[in-house]
Steps between C-alpha positions, in 0.01 A plus 500: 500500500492662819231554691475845634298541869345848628490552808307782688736782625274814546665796631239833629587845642173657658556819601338845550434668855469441866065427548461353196520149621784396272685285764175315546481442160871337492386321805226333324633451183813334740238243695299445150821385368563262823154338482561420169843293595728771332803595604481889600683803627385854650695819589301801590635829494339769670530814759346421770575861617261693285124396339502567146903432473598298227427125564537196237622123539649248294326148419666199365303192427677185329452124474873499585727608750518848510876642545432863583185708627658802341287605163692681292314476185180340557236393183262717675510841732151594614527925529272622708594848506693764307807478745506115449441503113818750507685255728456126341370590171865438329499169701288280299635244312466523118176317409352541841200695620452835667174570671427812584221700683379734270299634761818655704720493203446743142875509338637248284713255611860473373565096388633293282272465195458108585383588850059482493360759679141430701363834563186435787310790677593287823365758715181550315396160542533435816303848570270330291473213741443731806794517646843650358722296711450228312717622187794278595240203415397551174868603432579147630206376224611719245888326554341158524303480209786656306752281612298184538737341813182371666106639521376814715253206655833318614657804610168613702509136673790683678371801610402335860844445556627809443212733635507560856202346667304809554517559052325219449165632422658725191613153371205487257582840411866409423367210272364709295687761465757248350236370303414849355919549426475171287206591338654859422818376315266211379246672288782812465783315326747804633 
């Protein structure tokens, strides 16, 4: 009999536009990954040129080596916007997740019938919470609770690390906003 070993290979594209924090969130999810003795890659991709230009990055977290940063066809893409949805919606791996903002994004998306898709009013929450630049947190819960690689509490233990100094009094705010994402897809199912 043999015995048969999983190991964790995650691969995530996040990815919408320039101002909606999604390099922070591949940032985070990067030094989460770290703290919890993972092996980890992250490639942004942005245009630094223009605000509002497409931005999205690529996050690989493994208990092995990993032997390329390039995600191709990750288990999860986290859409953020129309433009993105239309970009890496075809790239998710059959049987992985899609999570989409509802809030930015009314068509439906075009994927393999194994694929799950998490529809979240991203941006509605984190209006709720006061303050609409937190969206790329509760889409960071949202993924989190989905995908179960580690807790939004873990990831949050990060958030000094990857905030610049003069952030760190929105910190509480961050926490919760991932907290409300995980509660969303939570009590939601989908």
């Amino acid at each position: 009999m043999v015995k048969q070993i999983n190991h964790l290979y995650e691969e995530v594209t996040i990815a919408g536009f320039g101002g909606q924090g999604i390099i922070l969130v591949g940032k985070l999810l990067a030094q989460a990954a770290m703290k919890a003795g993972k092996e980890v890659t992250f490639m942004p991709s942005y245009g630094a040129e223009v605000r509002g230009g497409a931005s999205n990055c690529m996050v690989v977290i493994s208990d092995q080596p990993i032997p390329s940063p390039v995600v191709s066809n990750p288990q999860c893409v986290i859409a953020m916007s129309k433009a993105a949805l239309a970009k890496f919606e075809k790239t998710v791996k059959k049987g992985g997740t899609l999570i989409i903002n509802s809030s930015q994004i009314d068509v439906q998306p075009k994927v393999d019938d194994s694929v799950e898709v998490v529809k979240i009013p991203i941006d509605e929450i984190a209006v709720g919470l006061g303050n609409a630049k937190v969206a790329n947190m509760v889409a960071l819960g949202a993924y989190l609770q989905k995908r179960g690689v580690f807790s939004p509490d873990e990831a949050a233990e990060s958030l000094p690390d990857v905030l610049a100094e003069r952030y760190h009094v929105i910190i509480p705010l961050n926490k919760k906003a991932m907290q409300k994402g995980a509660e969303f897809v939570k009590n939601n199912g989908k």
